[in-house]
Structures are given as C-alpha cells and as structure tokens.
C-alpha positions as CSV (number, residue, x, y, z in Angstrom):
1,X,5.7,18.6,-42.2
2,X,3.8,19.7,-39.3
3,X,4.6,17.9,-35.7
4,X,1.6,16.2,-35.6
5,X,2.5,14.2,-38.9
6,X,5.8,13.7,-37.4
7,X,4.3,12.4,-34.4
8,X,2.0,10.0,-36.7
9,X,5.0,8.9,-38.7
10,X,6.9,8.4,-35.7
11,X,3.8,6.1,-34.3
12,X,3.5,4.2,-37.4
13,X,6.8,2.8,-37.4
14,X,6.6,2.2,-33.8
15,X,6.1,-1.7,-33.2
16,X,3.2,-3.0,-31.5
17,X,3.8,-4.9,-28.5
18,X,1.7,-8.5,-28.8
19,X,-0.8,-8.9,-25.9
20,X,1.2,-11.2,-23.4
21,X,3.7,-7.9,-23.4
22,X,0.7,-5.7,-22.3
23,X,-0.7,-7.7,-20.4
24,X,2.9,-8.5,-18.3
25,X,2.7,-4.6,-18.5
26,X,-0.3,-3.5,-16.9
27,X,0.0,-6.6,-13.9
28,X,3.8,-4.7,-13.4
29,X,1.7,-1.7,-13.1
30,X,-0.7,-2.8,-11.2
31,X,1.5,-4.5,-8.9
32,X,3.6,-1.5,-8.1
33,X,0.9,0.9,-7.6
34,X,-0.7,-1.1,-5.0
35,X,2.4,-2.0,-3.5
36,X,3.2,1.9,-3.3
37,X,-1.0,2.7,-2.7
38,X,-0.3,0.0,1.4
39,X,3.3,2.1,1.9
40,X,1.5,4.9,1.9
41,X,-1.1,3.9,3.7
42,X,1.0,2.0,6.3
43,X,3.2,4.8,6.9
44,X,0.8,7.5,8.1
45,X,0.1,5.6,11.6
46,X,3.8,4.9,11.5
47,X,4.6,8.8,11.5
48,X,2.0,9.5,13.8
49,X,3.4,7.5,16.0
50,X,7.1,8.4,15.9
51,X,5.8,12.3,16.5
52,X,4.1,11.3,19.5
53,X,7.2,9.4,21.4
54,X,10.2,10.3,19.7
55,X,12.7,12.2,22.3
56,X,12.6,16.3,21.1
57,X,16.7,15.9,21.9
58,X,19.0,13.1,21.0
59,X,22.8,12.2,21.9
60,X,24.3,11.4,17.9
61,X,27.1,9.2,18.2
62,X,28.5,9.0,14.9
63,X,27.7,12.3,13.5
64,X,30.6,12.9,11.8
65,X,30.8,9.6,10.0
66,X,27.0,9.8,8.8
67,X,27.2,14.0,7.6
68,X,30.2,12.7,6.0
69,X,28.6,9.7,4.6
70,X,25.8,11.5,3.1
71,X,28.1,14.4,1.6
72,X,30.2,11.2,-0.4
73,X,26.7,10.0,-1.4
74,X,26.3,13.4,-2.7
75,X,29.3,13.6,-4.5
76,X,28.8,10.4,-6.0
77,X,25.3,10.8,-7.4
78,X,26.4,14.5,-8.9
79,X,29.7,12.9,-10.3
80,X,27.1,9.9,-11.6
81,X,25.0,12.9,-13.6
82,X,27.3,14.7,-15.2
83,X,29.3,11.3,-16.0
84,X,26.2,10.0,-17.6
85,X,25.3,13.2,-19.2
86,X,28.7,13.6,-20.7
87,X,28.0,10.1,-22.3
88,X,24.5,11.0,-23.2
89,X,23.2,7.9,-21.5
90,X,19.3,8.0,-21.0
91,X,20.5,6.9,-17.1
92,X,21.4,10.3,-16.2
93,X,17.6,10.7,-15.7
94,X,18.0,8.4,-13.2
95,X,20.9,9.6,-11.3
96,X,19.4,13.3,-11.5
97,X,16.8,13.1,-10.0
98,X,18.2,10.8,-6.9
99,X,21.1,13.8,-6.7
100,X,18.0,16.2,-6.8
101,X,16.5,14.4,-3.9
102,X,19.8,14.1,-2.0
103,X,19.9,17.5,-2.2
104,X,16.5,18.2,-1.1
105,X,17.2,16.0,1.9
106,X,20.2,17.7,2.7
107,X,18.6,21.1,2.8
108,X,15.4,19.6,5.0
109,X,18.0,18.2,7.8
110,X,20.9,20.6,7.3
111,X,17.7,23.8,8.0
112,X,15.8,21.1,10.5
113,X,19.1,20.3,12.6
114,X,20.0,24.0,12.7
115,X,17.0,25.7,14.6
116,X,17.4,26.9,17.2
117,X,21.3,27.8,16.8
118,X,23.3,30.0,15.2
119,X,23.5,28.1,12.7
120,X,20.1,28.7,11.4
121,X,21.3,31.5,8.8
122,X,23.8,29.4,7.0
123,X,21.7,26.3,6.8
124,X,18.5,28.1,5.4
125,X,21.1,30.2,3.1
126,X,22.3,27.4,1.7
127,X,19.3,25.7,1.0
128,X,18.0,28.4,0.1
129,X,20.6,29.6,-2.7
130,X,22.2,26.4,-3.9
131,X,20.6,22.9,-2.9
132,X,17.1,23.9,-3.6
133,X,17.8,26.0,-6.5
134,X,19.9,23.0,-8.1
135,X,17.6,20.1,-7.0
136,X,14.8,22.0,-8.7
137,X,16.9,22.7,-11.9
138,X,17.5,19.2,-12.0
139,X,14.0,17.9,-12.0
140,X,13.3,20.6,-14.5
141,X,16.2,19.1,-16.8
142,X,14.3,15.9,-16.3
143,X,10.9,16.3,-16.8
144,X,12.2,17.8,-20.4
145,X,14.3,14.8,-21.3
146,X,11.0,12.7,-20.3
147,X,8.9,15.1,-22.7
148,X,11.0,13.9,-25.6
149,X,10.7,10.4,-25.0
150,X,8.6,8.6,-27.7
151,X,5.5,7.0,-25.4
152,X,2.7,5.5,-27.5
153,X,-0.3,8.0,-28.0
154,X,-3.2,7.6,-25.6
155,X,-5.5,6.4,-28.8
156,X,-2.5,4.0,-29.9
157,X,-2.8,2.6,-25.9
158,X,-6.9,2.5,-25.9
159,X,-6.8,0.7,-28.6
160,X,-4.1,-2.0,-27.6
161,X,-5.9,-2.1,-24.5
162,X,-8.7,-3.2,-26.8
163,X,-6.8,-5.2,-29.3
164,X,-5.6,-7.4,-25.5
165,X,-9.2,-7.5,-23.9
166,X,-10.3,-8.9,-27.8
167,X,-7.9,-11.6,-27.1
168,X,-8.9,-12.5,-23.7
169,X,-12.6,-13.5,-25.0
C-alpha cells in the first residue's frame, strides 16, 4: 500500500468535526493571531524606546539568586523532557521546545553579559558548543514529532470550510 492510500485510509476514518467545532476553531484562531498580530505591533515602540534610555551599565542586586533561578528553571524543564519522553507523552513537545528556548536565552545573556570581560571566551564557547547545539537539536526532535501528527489534509479542511460556510446560509 503506497503512503498516499495510507494517508487516504487514515483520513477516512478520521471523524469530521460538526460546524459549531470549526467554527469555535477558526474564532480561537483568529482570536490568537490578532492578539499575537497588536504584541507585535506594540512592542516595536516599546523596544525602541528601552534602547534609547536604558542605562549602558547597571548595579544587579540579586544576581546570584536570579542566575541561580534561571539554571533551576533549566533543570526543571530538561528533567520535564526526558521525564515526558520516557513516558512517551505527546507533552514532551511542549516542554522541549520551552528547554530549547531556555537554552537559547541562556546563551543570548550568558554571551551578552560577558562582552567586554574575560569572560567572553567561555560564554560564546559555551553557547557555542552545547546550549545552541542542544536547543537546536531539540527543535529538530520537534518539528519531527509534529510531522507525524495526523492533521486533516488541506482538501479535507477546504472543504469543511465549505461544508460550515453551507451552514451559515
């Protein structure tokens, strides 16, 4: 049986979804990108401003206590990933790719704190050789467990986007 018979087998016993579902759907959807769509938006005078009067140097008062805070948030979401991977839970996409962008962050202030110090070497190393490197292996691992997931066909979706419209009239 060729994959695209598997594919149309696989479809066929897939369940429609009625037209209040789809139509609860696409407002989510909707909802969410313009939500994101003013964030967006709203932050790029935000940014602009905070690079025009933030101080270039700052006294940190509880440095210790928010590196070591992020490093146990770390921990946590790694510990979270393999947990949930162990258990073959369809969450450890979840948790993946929030350790993957810990450890992007951690690379972008660990490198961005460093300049100008000695430093410098480790932090970019590091970032470098393991955060970056794992963060991106992570989203990797991701996008495949994504590509197996079962998501209507785009002809199955045009025409339930049909089949709602038809019951809107």
């Amino acid at each position: 049986m060729s994959d695209t018979q598997t594919g149309n087998l696989i479809r066929a016993a897939a369940p429609t979804p009625d037209g209040d579902l789809l139509d609860r759907i696409r407002r989510h959807r909707r909802h969410t990108l313009e939500l994101l769509t003013v964030c967006a938006v709203a932050l790029v005078p935000w940014t602009v401003l905070l690079a025009a009067t933030l101080p270039s140097g700052y006294q940190v008062h509880h440095w210790r206590v928010t590196w070591v805070g992020f490093d146990v948030l770390l921990v946590v979401a790694m510990a979270s990933t393999a947990l949930l991977g162990w258990l073959r839970h369809r969450a450890v996409i979840v948790a993946a790719l929030a350790t993957a962008l810990l450890l992007v962050c951690d690379a972008w202030f660990d490198v961005s704190l460093a300049f100008g110090t000695p430093e410098i070497w480790l932090s970019a190393a590091l970032a470098a050789f393991a955060e970056l490197p794992l963060a991106f292996y992570l989203i990797r691992r991701v996008m495949g467990m994504i590509s197996l997931a079962q998501w209507p066909a785009a002809k199955a979706e045009a025409c339930s986007d049909e089949q709602a419209a038809d019951l809107h009239t």
